[in-house]
C-alpha positions as semicolon CSV with decimal commas, in nm:
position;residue;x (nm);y (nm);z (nm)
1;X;-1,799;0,915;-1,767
2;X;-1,472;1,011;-1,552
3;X;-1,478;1,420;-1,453
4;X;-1,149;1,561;-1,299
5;X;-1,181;1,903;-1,197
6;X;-0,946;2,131;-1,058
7;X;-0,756;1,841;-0,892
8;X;-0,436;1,940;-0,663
9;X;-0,227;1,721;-0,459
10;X;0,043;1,836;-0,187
11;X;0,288;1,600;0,025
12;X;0,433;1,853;0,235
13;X;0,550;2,150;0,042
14;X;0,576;1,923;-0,269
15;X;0,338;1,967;-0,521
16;X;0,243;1,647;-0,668
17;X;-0,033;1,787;-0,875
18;X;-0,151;2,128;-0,966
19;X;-0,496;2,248;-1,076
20;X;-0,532;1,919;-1,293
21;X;-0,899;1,916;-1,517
22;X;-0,947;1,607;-1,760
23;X;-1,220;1,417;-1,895
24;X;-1,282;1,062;-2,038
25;X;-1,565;0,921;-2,206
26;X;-1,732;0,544;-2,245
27;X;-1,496;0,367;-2,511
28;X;-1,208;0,641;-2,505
29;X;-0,860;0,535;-2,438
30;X;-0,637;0,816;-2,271
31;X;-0,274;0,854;-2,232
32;X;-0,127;0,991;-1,948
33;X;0,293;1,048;-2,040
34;X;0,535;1,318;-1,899
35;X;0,861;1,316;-1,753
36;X;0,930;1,124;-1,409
37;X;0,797;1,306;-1,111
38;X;0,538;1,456;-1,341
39;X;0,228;1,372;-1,133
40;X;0,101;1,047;-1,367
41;X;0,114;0,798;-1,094
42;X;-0,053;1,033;-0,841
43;X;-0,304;1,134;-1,063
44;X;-0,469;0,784;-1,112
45;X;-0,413;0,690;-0,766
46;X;-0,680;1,022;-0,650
47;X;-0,867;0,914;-0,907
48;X;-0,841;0,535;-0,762
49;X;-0,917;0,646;-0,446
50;X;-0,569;0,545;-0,305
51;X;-0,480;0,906;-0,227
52;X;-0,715;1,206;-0,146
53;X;-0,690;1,534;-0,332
54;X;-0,551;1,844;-0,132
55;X;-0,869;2,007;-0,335
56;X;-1,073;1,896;-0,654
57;X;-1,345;1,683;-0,773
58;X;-1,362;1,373;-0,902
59;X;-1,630;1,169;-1,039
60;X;-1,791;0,879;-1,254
61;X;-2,086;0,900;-1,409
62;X;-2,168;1,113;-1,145
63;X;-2,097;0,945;-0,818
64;X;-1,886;1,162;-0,625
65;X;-1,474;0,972;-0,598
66;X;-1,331;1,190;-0,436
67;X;-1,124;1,092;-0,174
68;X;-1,400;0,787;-0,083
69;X;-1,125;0,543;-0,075
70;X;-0,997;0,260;-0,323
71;X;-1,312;-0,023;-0,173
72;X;-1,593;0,256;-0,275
73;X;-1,413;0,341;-0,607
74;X;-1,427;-0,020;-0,690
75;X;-1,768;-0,081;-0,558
76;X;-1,852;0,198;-0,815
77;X;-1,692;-0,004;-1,139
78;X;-1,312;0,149;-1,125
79;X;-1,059;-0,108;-1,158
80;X;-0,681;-0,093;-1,218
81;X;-0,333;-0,217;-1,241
82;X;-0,041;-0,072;-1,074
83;X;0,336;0,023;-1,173
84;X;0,518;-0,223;-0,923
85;X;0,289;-0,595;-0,944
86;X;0,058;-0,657;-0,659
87;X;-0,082;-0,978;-0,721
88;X;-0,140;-1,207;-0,400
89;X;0,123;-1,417;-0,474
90;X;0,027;-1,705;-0,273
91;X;-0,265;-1,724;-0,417
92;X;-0,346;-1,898;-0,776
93;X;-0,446;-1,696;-1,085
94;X;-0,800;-1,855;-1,072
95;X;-0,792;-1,715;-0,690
96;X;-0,681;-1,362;-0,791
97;X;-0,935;-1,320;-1,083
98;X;-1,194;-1,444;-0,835
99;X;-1,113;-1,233;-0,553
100;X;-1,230;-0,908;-0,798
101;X;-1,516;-1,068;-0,933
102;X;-1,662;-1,215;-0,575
103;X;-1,627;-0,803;-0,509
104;X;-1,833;-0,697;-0,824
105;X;-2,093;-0,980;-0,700
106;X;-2,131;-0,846;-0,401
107;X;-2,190;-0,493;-0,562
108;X;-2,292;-0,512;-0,909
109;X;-2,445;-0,820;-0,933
110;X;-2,554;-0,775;-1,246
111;X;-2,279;-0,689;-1,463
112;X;-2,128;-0,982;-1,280
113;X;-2,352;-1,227;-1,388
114;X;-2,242;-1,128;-1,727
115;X;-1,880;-1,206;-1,631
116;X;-1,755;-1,558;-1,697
117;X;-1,406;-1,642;-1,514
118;X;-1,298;-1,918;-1,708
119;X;-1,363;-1,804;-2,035
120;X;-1,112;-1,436;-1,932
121;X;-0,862;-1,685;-1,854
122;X;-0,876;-1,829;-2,149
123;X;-0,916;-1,528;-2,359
124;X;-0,614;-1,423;-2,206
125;X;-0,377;-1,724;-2,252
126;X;-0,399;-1,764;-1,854
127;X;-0,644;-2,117;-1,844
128;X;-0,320;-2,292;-1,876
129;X;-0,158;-2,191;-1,543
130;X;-0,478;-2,131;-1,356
131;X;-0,385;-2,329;-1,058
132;X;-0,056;-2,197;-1,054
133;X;0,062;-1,963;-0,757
134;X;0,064;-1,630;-0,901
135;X;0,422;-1,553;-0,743
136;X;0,541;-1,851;-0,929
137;X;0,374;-1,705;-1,270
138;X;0,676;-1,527;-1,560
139;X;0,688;-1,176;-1,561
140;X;0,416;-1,164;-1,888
141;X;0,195;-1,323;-1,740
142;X;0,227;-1,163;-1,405
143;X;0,085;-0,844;-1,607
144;X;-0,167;-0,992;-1,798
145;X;-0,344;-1,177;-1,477
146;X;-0,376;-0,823;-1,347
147;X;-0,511;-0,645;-1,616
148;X;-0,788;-0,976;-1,632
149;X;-0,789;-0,929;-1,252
150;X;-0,924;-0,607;-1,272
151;X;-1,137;-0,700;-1,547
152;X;-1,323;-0,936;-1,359
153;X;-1,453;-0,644;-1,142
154;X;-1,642;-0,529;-1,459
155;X;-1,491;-0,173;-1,478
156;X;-1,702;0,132;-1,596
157;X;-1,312;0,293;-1,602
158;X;-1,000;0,046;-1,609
159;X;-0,673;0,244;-1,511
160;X;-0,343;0,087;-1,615
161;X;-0,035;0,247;-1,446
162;X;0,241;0,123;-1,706
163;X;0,140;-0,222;-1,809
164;X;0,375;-0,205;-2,101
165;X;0,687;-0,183;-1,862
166;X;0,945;-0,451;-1,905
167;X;0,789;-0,573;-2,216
168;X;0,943;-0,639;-2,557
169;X;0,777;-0,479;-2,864
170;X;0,636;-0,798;-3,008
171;X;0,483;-0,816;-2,629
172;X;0,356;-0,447;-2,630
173;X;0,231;-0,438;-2,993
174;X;0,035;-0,734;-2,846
175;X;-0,064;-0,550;-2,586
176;X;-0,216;-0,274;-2,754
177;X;-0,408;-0,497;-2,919
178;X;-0,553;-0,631;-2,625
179;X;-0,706;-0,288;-2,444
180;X;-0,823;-0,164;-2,770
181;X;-1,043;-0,559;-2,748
182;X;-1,132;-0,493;-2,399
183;X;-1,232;-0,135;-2,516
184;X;-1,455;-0,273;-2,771
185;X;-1,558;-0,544;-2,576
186;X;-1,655;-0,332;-2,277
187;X;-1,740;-0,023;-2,383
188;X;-1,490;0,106;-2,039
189;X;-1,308;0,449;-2,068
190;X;-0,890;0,324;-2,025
191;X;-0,665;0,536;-1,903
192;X;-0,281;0,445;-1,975
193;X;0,014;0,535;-1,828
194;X;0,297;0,425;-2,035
195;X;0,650;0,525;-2,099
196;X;0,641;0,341;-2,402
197;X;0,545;0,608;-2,661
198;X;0,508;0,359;-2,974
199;X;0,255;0,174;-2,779
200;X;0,061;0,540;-2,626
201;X;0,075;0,656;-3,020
202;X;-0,044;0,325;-3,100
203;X;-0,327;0,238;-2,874
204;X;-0,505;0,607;-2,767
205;X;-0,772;0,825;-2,862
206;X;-0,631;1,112;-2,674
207;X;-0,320;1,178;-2,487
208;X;-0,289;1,405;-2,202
209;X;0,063;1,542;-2,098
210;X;0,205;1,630;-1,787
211;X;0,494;1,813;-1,666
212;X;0,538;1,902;-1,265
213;X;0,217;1,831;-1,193
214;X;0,034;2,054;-1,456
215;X;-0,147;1,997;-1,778
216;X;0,071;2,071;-2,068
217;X;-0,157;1,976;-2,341
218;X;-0,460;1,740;-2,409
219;X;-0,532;1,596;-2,756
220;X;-0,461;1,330;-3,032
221;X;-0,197;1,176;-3,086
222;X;-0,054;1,316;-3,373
223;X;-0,134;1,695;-3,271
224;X;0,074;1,580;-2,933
225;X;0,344;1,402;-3,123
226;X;0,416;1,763;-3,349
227;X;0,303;2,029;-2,987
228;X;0,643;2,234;-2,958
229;X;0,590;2,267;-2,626
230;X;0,538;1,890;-2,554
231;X;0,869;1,860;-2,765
232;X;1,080;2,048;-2,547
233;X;0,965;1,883;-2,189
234;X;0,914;1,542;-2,317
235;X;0,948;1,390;-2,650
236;X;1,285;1,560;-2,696
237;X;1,446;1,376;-2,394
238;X;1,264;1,047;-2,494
239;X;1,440;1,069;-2,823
């Protein structure tokens, strides 16, 4: 499914990321956690297309990513959320989800033809306030209208860049619940970046940590939650 390989990133003399290799496959959910300024965010914007590797390879099932641009990574089933919101707030919820899925019509027109609007509204408690301005929406369901708006692109690999943030833990335990669905519904690799560790512990297959740009360690949960290493950069501070 998603092949990173040797992935660096430089701004200036700053070095974002260094040598980075990870994989994920159909159905697997990975963390991404590490300290601030440990890469996470740049990471899954090369692999987004946002950014363009300094060197590397990236690619999905094949198809080449690598620094193609955010339009062909989406055109190639790669959707996502971002840290900071960016809904078009003037637009209504039913406008946003439709926006993503006019793009996977467009490109995929089959898996969109599989992809019915109203019923990932309601699915995700959003049929209620589908007319609504999304600018207008509560915080909750600010997140959850992205994460549907980049379901409505039918992903292949659905990136979520802290979706848990601001949440309470009745709202993240929820949460969790609801990737795992759309991981058994869609059969997408996830990757999650989340400084909430109960809800990475909770919801992953695999966690990958990072610290200053490198990979620290790669592996389950619990083998991640007892790495000494992992310990002393991370989980130590968090606790």
């Amino acid at each position: 499914m998603l092949s990173v390989r040797n992935v660096s990133k430089s701004f200036g003399g700053v070095h974002a990321l260094r040598d980075v290799s990870l994989a994920c496959g159909e159905s697997e959910i990975l963390g991404l956690i590490g300290p601030n300024g440990a890469g996470k965010s740049t990471l899954v914007n090369a692999i987004s297309g946002v950014l363009v590797p300094s060197q590397g390879h990236i690619a999905l099932d094949s198809e080449d990513l690598t620094g193609r641009g955010p339009e062909h990574a989406a055109h190639l089933g790669v959707g996502r959320t971002f840290q900071n919101l960016r809904l078009f707030p003037s637009m209504t919820a039913r406008q946003n989800i439709e926006v993503a899925h006019i793009t996977c019509r467009r490109q995929r027109p089959a898996v969109a033809a599989a992809i019915d609007v109203e019923a990932l509204m309601a699915e995700y408690g959003l049929d209620a306030v589908a007319d609504r301005p999304a600018g207008t929406l509560p915080y909750g369901q600010q997140r959850r209208l992205e994460i549907v708006r980049a379901l409505a692109l039918g992903p292949k690999l659905l990136l979520l860049d802290e979706p848990a943030a601001g949440m309470n833990d009745y709202e993240s335990e929820e949460l969790a619940h609801a990737v795992q669905r759309i991981r058994d519904r869609t059969r997408a690799a996830i990757i999650v970046i989340d400084h909430d560790l109960r809800f990475i512990m909770s919801v992953c297959d695999r966690i990958c940590v990072l610290d200053m740009g490198e990979v620290v360690a790669i592996d389950a949960p619990a083998a991640i939650r007892a790495n000494p290493k992992v310990i002393d950069i991370y989980l130590g501070q968090m606790n």
